[in-house]
Every structure is written in structure tokens, then in C-alpha cells.
C-alpha positions in Angstrom: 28.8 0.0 -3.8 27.7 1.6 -0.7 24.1 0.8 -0.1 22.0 3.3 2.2 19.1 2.3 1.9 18.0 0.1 4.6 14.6 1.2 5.5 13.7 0.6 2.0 14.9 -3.4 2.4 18.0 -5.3 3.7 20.4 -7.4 1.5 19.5 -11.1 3.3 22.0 -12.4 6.0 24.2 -15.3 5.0 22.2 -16.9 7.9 18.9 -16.5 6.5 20.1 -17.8 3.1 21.3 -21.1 4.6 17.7 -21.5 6.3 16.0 -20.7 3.0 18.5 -24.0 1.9 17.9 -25.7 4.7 14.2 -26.2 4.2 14.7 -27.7 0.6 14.4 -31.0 1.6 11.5 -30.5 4.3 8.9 -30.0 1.9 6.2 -31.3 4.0 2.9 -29.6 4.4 3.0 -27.7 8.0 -1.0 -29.2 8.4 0.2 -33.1 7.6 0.2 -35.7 10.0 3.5 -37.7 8.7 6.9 -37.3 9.5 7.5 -34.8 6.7 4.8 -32.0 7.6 5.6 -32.6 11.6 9.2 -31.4 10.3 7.9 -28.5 8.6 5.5 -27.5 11.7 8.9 -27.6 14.1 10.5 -25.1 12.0 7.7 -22.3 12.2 7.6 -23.3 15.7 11.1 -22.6 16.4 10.6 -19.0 14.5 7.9 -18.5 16.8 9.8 -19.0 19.5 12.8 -16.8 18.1 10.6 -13.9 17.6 8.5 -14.1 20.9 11.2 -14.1 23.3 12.6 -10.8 21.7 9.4 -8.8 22.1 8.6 -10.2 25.2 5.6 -13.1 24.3 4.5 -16.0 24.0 4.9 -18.1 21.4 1.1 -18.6 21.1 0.5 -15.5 20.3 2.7 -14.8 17.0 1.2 -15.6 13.4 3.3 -15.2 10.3 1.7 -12.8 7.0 3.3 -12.2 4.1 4.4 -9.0 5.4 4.2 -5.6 7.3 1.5 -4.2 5.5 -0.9 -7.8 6.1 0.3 -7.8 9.1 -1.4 -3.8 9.3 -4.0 -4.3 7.5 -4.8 -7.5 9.5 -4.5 -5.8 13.3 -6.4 -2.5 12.2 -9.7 -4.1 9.9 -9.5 -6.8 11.7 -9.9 -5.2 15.3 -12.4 -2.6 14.1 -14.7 -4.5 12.5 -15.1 -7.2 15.2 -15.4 -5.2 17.9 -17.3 -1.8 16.1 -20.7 -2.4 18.4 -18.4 -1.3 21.8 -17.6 2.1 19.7 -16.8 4.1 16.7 -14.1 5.9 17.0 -10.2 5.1 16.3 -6.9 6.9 16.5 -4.1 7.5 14.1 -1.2 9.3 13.3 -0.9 11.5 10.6 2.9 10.3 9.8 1.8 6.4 9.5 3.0 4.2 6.9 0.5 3.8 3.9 -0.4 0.5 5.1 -1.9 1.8 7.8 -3.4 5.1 6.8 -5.2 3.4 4.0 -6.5 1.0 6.0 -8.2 3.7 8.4 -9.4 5.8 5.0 -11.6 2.6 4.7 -12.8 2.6 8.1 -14.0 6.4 8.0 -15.7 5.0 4.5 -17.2 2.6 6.7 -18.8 4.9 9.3 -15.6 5.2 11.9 -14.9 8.2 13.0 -11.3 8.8 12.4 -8.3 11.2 15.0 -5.7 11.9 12.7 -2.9 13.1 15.3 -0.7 15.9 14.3 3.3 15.7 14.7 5.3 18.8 16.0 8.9 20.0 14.0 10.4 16.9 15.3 8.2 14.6 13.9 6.3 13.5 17.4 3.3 13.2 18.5 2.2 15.1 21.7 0.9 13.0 24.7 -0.8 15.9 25.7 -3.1 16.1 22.8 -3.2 12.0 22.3 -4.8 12.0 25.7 -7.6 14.7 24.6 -8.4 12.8 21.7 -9.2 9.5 23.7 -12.7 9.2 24.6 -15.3 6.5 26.0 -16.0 5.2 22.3 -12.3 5.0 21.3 -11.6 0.9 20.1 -8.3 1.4 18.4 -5.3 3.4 18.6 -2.5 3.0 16.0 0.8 4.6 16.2 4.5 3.5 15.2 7.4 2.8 17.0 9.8 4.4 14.8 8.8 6.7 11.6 10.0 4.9 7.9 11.1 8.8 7.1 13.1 10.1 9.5 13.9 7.4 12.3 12.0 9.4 15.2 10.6 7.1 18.1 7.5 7.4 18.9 6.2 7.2 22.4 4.6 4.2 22.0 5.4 2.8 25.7 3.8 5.9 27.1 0.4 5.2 24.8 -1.2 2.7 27.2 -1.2 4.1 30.4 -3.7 7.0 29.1 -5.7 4.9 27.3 -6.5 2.6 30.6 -7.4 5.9 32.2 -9.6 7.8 29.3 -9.9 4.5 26.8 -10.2 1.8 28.6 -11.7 -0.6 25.8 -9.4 0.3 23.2 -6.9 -2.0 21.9 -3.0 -0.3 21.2 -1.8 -1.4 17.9 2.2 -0.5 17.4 3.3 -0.5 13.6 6.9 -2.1 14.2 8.1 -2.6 10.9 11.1 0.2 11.2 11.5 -0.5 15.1 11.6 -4.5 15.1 14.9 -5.4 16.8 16.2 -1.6 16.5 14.9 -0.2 19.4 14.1 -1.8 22.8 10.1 -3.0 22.7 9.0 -5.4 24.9 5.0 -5.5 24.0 3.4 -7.1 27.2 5.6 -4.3 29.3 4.4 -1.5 27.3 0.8 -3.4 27.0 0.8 -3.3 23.3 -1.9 -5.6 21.9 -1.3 -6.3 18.7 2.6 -5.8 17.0 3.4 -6.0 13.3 7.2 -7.0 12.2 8.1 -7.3 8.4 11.7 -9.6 7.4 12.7 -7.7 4.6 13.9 -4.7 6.9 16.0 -7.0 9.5 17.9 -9.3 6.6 15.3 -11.5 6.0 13.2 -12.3 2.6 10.6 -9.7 1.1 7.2 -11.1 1.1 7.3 -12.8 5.0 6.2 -11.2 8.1 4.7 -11.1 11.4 1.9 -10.1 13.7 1.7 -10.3 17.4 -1.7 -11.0 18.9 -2.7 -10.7 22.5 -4.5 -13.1 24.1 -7.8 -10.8 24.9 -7.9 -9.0 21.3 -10.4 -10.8 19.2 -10.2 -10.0 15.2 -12.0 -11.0 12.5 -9.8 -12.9 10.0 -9.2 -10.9 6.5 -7.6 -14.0 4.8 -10.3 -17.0 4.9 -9.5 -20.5 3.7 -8.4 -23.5 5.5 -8.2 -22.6 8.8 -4.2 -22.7 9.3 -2.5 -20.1 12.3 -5.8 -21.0 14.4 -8.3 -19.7 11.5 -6.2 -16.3 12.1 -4.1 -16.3 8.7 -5.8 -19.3 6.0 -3.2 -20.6 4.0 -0.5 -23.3 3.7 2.3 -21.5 5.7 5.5 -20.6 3.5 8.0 -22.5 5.4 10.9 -21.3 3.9 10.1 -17.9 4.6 9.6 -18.2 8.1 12.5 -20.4 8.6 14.0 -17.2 7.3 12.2 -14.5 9.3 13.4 -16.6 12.4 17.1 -16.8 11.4 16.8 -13.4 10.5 15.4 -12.6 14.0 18.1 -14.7 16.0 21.4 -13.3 13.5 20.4 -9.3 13.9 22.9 -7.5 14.8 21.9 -3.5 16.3 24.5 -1.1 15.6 25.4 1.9 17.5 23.6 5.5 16.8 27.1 6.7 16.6 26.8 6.2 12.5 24.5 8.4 12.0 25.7 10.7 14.8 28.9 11.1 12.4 27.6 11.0 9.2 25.1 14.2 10.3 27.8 15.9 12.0 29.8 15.8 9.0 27.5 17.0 6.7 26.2 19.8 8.9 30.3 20.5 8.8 30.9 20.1 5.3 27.8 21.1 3.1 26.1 24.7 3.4 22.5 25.0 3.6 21.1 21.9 4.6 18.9 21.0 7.5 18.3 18.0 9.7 15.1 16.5 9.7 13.7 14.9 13.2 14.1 14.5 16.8 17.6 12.9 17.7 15.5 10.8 19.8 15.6 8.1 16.9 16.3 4.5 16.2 19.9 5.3 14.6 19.1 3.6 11.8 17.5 6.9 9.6 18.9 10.5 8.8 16.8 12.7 6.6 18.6 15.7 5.6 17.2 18.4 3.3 19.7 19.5 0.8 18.3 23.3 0.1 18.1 24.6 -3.2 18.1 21.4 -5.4 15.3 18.4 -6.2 16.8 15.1 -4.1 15.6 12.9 -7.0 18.4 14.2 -9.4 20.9 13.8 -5.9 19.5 10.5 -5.5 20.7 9.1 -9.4 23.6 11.8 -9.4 24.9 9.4 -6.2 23.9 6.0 -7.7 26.7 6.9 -10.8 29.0 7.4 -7.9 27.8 3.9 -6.1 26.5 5.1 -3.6 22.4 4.3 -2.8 20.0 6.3 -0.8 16.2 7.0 -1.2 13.9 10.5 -1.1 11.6 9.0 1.4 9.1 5.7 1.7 10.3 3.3 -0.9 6.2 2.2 -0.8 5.5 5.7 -2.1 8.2 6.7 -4.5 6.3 6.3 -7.5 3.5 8.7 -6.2 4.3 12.4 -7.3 3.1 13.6 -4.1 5.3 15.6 -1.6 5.9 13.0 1.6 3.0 13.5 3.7 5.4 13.0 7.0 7.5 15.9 6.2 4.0 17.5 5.0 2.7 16.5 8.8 6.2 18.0 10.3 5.5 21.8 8.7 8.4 21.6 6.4 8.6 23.8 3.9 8.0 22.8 0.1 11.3 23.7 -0.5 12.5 21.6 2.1 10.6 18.4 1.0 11.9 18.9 -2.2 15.3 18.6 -1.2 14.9 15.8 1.1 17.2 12.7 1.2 17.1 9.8 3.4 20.0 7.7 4.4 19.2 4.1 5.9 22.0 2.4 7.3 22.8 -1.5 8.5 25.6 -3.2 10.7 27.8 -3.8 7.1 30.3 -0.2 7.6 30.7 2.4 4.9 33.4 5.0 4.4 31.9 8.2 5.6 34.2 10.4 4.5 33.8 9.3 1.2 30.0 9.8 1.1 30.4 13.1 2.5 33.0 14.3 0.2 30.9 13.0 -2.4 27.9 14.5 -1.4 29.4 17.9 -1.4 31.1 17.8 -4.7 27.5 16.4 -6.1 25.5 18.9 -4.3 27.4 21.9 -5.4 27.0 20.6 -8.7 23.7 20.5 -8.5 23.1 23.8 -7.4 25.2 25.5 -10.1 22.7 24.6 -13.0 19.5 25.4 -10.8 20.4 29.1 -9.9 
């Protein structure tokens, strides 16, 4: 099997495993005073350490979700609604993960006024026309760090500096589910205020997550209960999930861009009529190539008989019959979309060749019974 699908989810590490195991036996509620919940507040302690130092925080200032899209959905209602008396107005992008452009669909319902910022044909968004859209009654801005579709970075470390100038009460919120650990982001250097992380896409377990918090951002709760993660996040913590999301976050490994480098070069080399979608400025974890002429959702099973695994876009939008609004955003032809495949990759190696030679053969196939 040759899985290549990555940004999808991650097969968990070996290390993650053994701290799912681990916690077995330290059962204790986090919020008990005794011996066994003390144990069980250590651990999420030591994960928040773990995933602080690599982004450039404090400890404080991390709280664990069930996942990227909480962890979204937290940052961007949250934020708006506490603070909506200093302005309405909030920023976007129009290439954002769903659980981030739904969330902003339900703040125009609720009387925001809504930039949706447009992408040129590499998939980025222009500073120039980021910085027109900021005015006095901008709150929140929202963009990515790296695109679920194609792998393109976005120029999140450049975002802050306008918005001091044209902005300066808006918060910056950085969607970091793709870019977590893949690309260099160091949130109190680029002044990000609030970060979202997700385990499932760096070999840790589906369901656990993360949200970084700065000290001067004040949001209103959207999980109410008990009062657990300093009222922030209600609910008795899930241990063995962020005992996971830590390991997962100490054992990453980052592989080289050279991957993908080879695996588009051979296919631009091998296959006729395909195109490259995105900037080359990208994580090196994501190629989206366009296979002209056929529908990538027969490719897709056509490779899964051979072993091999890939994906026509957002795994969190597959079953929508919908042409990928990123590629949409991008001015990509219908044809185009159509045809699109994404490859995901991860530190385990793959036979390139192999795929390659197997794409062709499948591809040509392909095309003989649509002409």
C-alpha cells in the first residue's frame, strides 16, 4: 500500500500509540485533588509544554479541543461575538477550510459584515488588496498558513504588520491545521493571536486538538460546563488524547520538499496534458495536479485497485457534489477541477517511479473510454 493521503489524516506514530497505553492506568480525573487526577493534570501539562515551545508560547496560553475545526470555530465566534461593540467588520479568505468559512456565514447572518479575499492563479492572497480591505471597524482577520488543497503558504507572517497600521484593534487568527510543525511558525514573532493545530494531520489521534490563545484576546466560551481550561473549553479533558497530541508533537518528523519536487517533475515528464496547481511556495507536503480530459474520482478508485491512495481535494468536503471552491477561488477551469488529484505525503517513503508509471498507464486508460 502506498498511502498519499496525508492531509486527509496521518496513520498514528508508534510513539503516540504507546502514550495512548501509557495513560491506561492514570485514569484520574485532571480536576481531582488526589494523587490519581494530579497524575493526569501532569500529563496535559507536559503536552502543553510540548506544543508551546514549538510555536513559540507559553504554556498558559494553549487549550486542548477536540479538534481543528473547535479549535476554528472557538477563535472566530468566540472573538467576534465578545468583542462585536469595538466593530463589525471581519476578514477572510475565500480558499479557507469549511470550518472556518461556515463559521463567518454565521457571523454575516448575525449582522457582520464579511471581506471574502480573493486568491490569484497561485492560490495567494494579495497583501496589496488585504491591506485595502482593513479598515477602523475590522475585529478579526482569518487566513491560513498553508491551504488543505494545494499546499500554498500563505503570508500569514506579513498579515500583522498592516493590520497595526490600518487595523489596529483586530485580532489575527491563523488556521494551522495543514501548517502545524510543516512550516516554520513562531506565533508571538509573527503576532498571531489566536492559532488552531489538529493531531490527526501530524500522527496523532482524530478527535484531539489545539488552540493557542494570547494573553490580550478575550473570547466568549462556545463549550459551557464546568469550568475546566480556565472556563475556556468546559469539559473533563481527554487525557489520553492529549498525552497523544503531545507525543505526536515531540516525535514529528518534517521531510524535505524534495518529494514532491520529484514526484511533480516526473509526472510533468511522463504524463501529457496535465497541469500543476499552486505556487511552489508550499509546505512540501501537497501536490495538486489536474489530469486533463478525465473525472479524478474514477483516477482516485482506478489507483486504490492498484494500492495506491490519494484524494480529489478536502477530505471534509468529498461527499459534497460541489466543484472545490479553492480551485473555484484560483480561476481554474471546470475542466480543470474536474480532473484534479491531490497527493499528500508523510516522512514514511514511497516508490515514485512506481506511482508514476502507474499513474500513466491508469490515466491513458482513462482517457481512451472518455473520448
Amino acid at each position: 500500500m502506498i498511502y498519499l493521503d496525508n492531509a486527509a489524516t496521518t496513520k498514528p506514530s508508534l510513539a503516540v500509540c504507546e502514550a495512548v497505553k501509557s495513560t491506561f492506568d492514570c485514569f484520574g480525573n485532571p480536576s481531582s485533588l488526589h494523587g490519581l487526577g494530579l497524575s493526569a493534570e501532569k500529563i496535559i501539562s507536559a503536552a502543553k509544554e510540548k506544543t508551546a515551545r514549538v510555536i513559540g508560547v507559553r504554556p498558559k496560553n494553549i487549550y486542548f479541543t477536540s479538534g481543528g475545526t473547535e479549535s476554528n470555530n472557538t477563535a472566530i465566534l468566540g472573538y467576534a461575538f465578545a468583542n462585536k461593540k469595538r466593530g463589525n467588520h471581519v476578514i477572510t479568505t475565500k480558499i479557507e477550510h469549511p470550518s472556518v468559512i461556515e463559521p463567518f456565514h454565521v457571523l454575516e447572518k448575525n449582522g457582520f459584515e464579511v471581506t471574502y479575499l480573493d486568491v490569484d492563479r497561485d492560490g495567494k492572497i494579495l497583501l496589496s488588496e488585504f491591506e485595502k480591505a482593513l479598515c477602523k471597524d475590522t475585529i478579526l482577520v482569518s487566513v491560513m498558513a498553508v491551504n488543505n488543497e494545494t499546499g500554498v503558504i500563505q503570508p500569514f507572517d506579513k498579515l500583522k504588520e498592516l493590520m497595526r497600521e490600518k487595523a489596529p484593534k483586530a485580532a489575527l487568527h491563523c488556521d494551522a491545521v495543514q501548517g502545524f510543525l510543516k512550516v516554520d511558525i513562531n506565533a508571538k514573532k509573527c503576532g498571531i493571536d489566536m492559532l488552531s493545530m489538529s493531531g490527526h494531520k501530524i500522527h496523532g489521534l482524530k478527535g484531539t486538538g489545539a488552540l493557542y490563545i494570547a494573553d490580550n484576546i478575550n473570547i466568549n466560551p462556545i463549550i459551557c460546563g464546568g469550568g475546566q481550561q480556565k472556563n475556556m473549553r468546559s469539559g473533563t479533558e481527554n487525557v489520553s488524547g492529549i498525552a497523544a497530541f503531545g507525543a505526536a508533537v515531540e516525535g514529528f518528523c518534517r521531510i524535505s520538499p524534495d518529494k514532491r519536487t520529484e514526484l511533480k517533475n516526473k509526472i510533468l515528464e511522463n504524463i501529457d496534458n496535465v497541469k500543476i496547481n499552486g505556487s511552489d511556495d508550499n509546505s512540501g507536503y501537497v501536490l495538486n495536479v489536474s489530469f486533463l480530459g478525465i473525472k479524478a474520482e474514477i483516477l482516485l478508485h482506478s489507483l486504490e485497485a492498484k494500492g495506491i491512495y490519494v484524494s480529489t481535494g478536502s477530505a471534509c468536503s468529498s461527499n459534497k457534489p460541489m466543484p472545490s471552491h479553492v480551485l473555484t477561488a484560483m480561476g481554474l477551469t471546470a475542466e480543470e477541477i474536474k480532473g484534479a488529484v491531490r497527493f499528500s505525503f508523510s516522512d514514511e517513503d514511497f516508490d515514485v517511479d512506481f506511482v508514476v508509471q502507474t499513474l500513466k498507464n491508469e490515466v491513458e486508460n482513462i482517457r481512451k473510454y472518455v473520448r
